[in-house]
N, C-alpha and C positions, 0 to 999 in steps of 0.2 A: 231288679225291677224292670228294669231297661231292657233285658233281653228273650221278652218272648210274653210267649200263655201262662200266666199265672196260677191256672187252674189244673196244668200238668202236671201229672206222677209222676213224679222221681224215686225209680225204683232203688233203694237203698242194696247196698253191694258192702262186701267186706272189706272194702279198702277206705269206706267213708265213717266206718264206726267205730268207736272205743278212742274219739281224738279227746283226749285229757288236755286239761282240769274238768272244763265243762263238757256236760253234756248231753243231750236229751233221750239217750238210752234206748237208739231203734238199732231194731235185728234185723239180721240180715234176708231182703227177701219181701220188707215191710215197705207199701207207697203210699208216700207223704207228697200231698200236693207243693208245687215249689213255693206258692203264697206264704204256706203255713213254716214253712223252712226259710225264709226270709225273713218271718217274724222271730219266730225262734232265735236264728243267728244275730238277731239286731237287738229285739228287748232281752233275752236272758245271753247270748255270749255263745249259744250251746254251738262247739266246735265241729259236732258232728254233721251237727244241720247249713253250718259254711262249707266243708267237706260234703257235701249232698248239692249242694247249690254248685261248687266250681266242677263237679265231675258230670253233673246232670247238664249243666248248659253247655261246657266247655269240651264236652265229648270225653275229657280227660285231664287229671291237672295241669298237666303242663301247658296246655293249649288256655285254660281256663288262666293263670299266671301269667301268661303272655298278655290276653285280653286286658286283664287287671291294668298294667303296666302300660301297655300300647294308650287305652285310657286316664289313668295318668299322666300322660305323656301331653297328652292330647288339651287334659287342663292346666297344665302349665306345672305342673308336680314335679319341679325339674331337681328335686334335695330326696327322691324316695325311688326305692326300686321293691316290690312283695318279691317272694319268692314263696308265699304261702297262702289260702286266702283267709287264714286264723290270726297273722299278725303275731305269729311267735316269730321267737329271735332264730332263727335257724339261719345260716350262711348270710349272708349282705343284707337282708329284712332289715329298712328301714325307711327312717321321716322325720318330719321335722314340725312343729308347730304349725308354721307358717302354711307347706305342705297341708297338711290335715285339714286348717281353716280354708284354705282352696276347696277341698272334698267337700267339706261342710257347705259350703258355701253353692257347690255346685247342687250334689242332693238334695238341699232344701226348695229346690226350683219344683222337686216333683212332690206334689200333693199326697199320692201312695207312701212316698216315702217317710212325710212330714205326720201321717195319719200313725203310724208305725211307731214312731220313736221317741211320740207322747203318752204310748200305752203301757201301765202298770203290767198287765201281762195278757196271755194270750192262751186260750185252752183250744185243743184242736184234737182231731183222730187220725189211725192212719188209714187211709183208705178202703183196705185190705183186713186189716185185724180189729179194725175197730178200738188197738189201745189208743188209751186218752193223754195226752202229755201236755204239760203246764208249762209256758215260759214265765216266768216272774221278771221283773226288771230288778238290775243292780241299781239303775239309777236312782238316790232314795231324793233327791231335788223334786222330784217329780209329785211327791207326795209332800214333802214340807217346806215346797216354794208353791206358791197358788200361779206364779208367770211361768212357769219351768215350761216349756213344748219339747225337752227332748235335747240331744239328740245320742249319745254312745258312750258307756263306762267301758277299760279295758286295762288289764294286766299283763305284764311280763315282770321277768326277771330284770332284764336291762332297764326299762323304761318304766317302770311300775305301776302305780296307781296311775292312771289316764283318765281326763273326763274333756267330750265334747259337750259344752254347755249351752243352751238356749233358752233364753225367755225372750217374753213379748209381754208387753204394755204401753197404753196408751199412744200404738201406734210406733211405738221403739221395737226395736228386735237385735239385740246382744247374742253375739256367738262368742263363747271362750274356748279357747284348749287350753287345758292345761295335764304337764307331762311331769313323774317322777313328783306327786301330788302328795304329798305324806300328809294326813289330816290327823290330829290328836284327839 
């Protein structure tokens, strides 16, 4: 959100597509504006559309993981290092709670962001082709809490169920994280 024109194509490339579990299923060749790819990545998870966002701004992953990190750094995230911008467990990929409520804590300052990640979902095209892709939200709070504003559901193996949570009332505003979240 932070870094640039919103309304810019991000031409998708074969190194950004087919990233599993999630994901919003663009071909190669297809331009998704990066607004629409940030939605994506934030309400539904879709991996391919974080992989669209770090190679699109960051010229390249690596450069774009640097970024990540450097800004982390920067808010005080001094328990996490990405090495991805998916949040899988791959090589040292990690964080901590506390970590996480910093992010949160910082993101929510921006209004864009805050607009995003109280949304059920998100329908968009791509540029070019004209297909149509749905982001749904995992977060189901969103729907059977009337305070919920947001803000990130997320899985792995190591760390599992993940939820950043937020409500607001009567002027209160609650952030949770909560990690390795098993709900029955």
């Amino acid at each position: 959100i932070e870094q640039g024109n919103l309304d810019r194509p991000i031409t998708i490339t074969s190194e950004m597509i087919g990233v599993e579990p999630t994901k919003a299923g663009y071909k190669e060749g297809e331009m998704i504006r990066l607004e629409d790819l940030i939605k994506a990545a934030m309400i539904k998870s879709d991996n391919d559309a974080a992989m669209a966002i770090a190679i699109g701004v960051g010229g390249n992953l690596e450069t774009f993981i640097q970024m990540m990190n450097l800004k982390a750094q920067q808010m005080g995230m001094s328990n996490t290092l990405f090495t991805n911008p998916c949040g899988f467990d791959i090589g040292n990929h990690h964080s901590t709670p506390i970590d996480l409520l910093k992010l949160a804590e910082y993101a929510i300052q921006n209004p864009l962001f805050n607009e995003i990640t109280k949304q059920n979902q998100h329908i968009y095209h791509s540029l070019n082709t004209n297909r149509k892709f749905v982001a749904k939200t995992h977060n189901y709070l969103l729907n059977r809490y009337e305070y919920a504003v947001g803000v990130k559901t997320g899985y792995t193996s190591k760390a599992g169920p993940c939820l950043i949570a937020r409500a607001k009332k009567d002027g209160n505003d609650c952030l949770i994280v909560m990690l390795n979240s098993k709900v029955n």
